[in-house]
C-alpha positions, 0 to 999 in steps of 0.5 A: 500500500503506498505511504499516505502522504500529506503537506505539512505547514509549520509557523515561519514566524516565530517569536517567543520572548518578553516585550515582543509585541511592542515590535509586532511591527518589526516582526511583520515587516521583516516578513514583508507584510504590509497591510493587515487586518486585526481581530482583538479578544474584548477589550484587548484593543483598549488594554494592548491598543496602543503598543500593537498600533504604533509599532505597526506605524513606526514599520510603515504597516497599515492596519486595513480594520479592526474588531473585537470578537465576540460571536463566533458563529459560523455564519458572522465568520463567513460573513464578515470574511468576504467583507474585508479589503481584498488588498489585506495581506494577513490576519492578526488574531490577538487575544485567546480562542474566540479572537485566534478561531474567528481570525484563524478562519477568516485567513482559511476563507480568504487564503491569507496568512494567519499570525497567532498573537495568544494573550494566555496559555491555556492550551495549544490551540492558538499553534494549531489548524484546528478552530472551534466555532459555533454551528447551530447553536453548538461549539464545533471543532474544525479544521481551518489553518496553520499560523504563518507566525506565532508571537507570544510576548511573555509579559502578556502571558503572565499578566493573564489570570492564574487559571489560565496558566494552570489549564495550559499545564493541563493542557500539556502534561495531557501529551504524555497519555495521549501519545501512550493512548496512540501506542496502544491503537496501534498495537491494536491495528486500529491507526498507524503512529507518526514517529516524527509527530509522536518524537515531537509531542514527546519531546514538547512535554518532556523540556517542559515537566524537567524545567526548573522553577519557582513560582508559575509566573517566573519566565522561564517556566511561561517559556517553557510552557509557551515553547512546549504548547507550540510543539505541541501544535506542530506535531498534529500538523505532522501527524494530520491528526490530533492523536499526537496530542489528545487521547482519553483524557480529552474524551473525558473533557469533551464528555464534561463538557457535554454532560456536566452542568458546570463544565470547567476550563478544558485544560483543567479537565484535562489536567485532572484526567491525565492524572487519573488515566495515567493511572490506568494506563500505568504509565509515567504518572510519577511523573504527572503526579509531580508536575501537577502537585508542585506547580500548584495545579490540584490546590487550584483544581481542588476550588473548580467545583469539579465533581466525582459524579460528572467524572463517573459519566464522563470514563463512561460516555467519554468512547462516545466522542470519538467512536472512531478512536480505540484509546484506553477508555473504549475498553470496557475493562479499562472504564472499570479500572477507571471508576474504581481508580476515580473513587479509591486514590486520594488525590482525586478524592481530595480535588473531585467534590 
């Protein structure tokens, strides 16, 4: 059978350090970029405005129109899309997922680049081809584009809101059961794994869980974190696929945020069910349990209002959300072993209500 071959597009922009965004400008010039578009998060444009504008003056870069996002509906997406000047020549979205999912499709529609300017780091959304808008009244994910650029000014990241910061921990630590979740499908027969795309989100998780640091808010460790999100983006655009970087631990989140009457951040939830499928899968969960007892994530989780009874819903509906996958949790063997894990350990009796 010939290989299945795919093209794969990575950001060639890229910039992660303190203080960038004040030289947005320079950073697009030196890409040639003239004339741009601008989608801000809500009340971005007042609060980060300023500093974006006249860099992007002072490098002779106009600013075509500007919006703050705050529907992404489908059809206020298109609509607006084929709306704006046919001389642009990127779209910027700066903000978190709603300002990144409307700008990310915007650039797909019109075949223009897309800069990914994330304000937090809740997860790895703002370095993927994947966007999330609302379709009939439901949030659907969906397959736009890859950033041209990613520019992520460290300074912005930690001024975003603790829980921000703990999902993105979450977020990623969840690589390591995801990537063990692919293993298994294919020594199932069900999927054939990317060895590149495995290397890359193993390596994204691996820099960031032996990082040094002392608080959450040190550079360092929003580097690291920002670094290891990137990567992580990047290896499901190698793999074509999210398996790389989402396994039963996301299909527990996607069933809380179906079934639950109080869904929580994703990267919560998905920090809290890495931790338990770690369990289950008897794999590395020393070292989940570490990383997310010394960064402060359980503490934090513990005030979510997470609840045993939405986790208990959750192992069970979780094969649910991807029937086409066959990670951990679509064997009915594993769900058991997942319940009783829920209920016996003492970490996730102390966080779970």
């Amino acid at each position: 059978m010939a290989a299945d071959n795919h093209q794969i597009v990575v950001p060639t922009l890229l910039d992660v350090r303190k203080g960038n965004l004040a030289e947005i400008g320079r950073l697009l010039s030196r890409h040639e970029f003239k004339k741009v578009v601008i989608f801000f998060g809500q009340g971005l444009t007042e609060l980060l405005g300023d500093r974006i504008f006249q860099s992007l003056k002072e490098n002779e870069i106009n600013v075509l129109e500007t919006r703050e996002v705050s529907d992404i509906d489908i059809d206020e997406v298109v609509d607006h899309a084929f709306q704006l000047p046919f001389q642009t020549e990127a779209v910027i979205g700066i903000g978190g997922g709603k300002a990144l999912d409307a700008a990310k499709y915007t650039a797909l529609l019109r075949k223009w680049p897309f800069i990914s300017v994330p304000t937090s780091m809740s997860n790895d959304g703002f370095s993927s081809s994947n966007t999330s808008l609302t379709i009939h009244g439901r949030r659907i994910s969906v397959h736009a584009k890859m950033p041209y650029g990613i520019i992520i000014d460290i300074d912005v990241i930690k001024g975003a809101p603790d829980c921000f910061i703990y999902s993105g921990v979450g977020d990623l630590v969840s690589k390591i059961t995801a990537a063990e979740d692919w293993i298994f499908e294919e020594k199932n027969g069900k999927t054939r794994v990317d060895d590149c795309a495995l290397m890359l989100s193993k390596k994204a998780v691996n820099s960031f869980v032996r990082t040094d640091f002392g608080t959450i808010k040190d550079d360092l460790f929003l580097k690291e974190l920002a670094d290891s999100l990137t990567m992580a983006g990047i290896s499901m655009e190698i793999a074509g696929s999210s398996a790389p970087t989402s396994g039963s631990e996301h299909l527990i989140s996607h069933a809380l945020d179906t079934y639950s009457s109080h869904p929580q951040l994703h990267g919560l939830q998905v920090g809290v069910a890495s931790y338990l499928m770690s369990k289950v899968q008897n794999h590395r969960f020393e070292r989940i349990t570490k990383v997310l007892k010394s960064t402060g994530f359980f503490d934090f989780a513990k005030k979510a209002g997470m609840t045993m009874d939405d986790f208990d819903t959750a192992i069970d509906r979780a094969p649910d959300m991807k029937p086409m996958r066959y990670t951990y949790l679509h064997v009915p063997e594993y769900r058991d072993q997942a319940h009783k894990i829920l209920h016996d350990d003492p970490i996730l009796r102390d966080v779970l209500k």
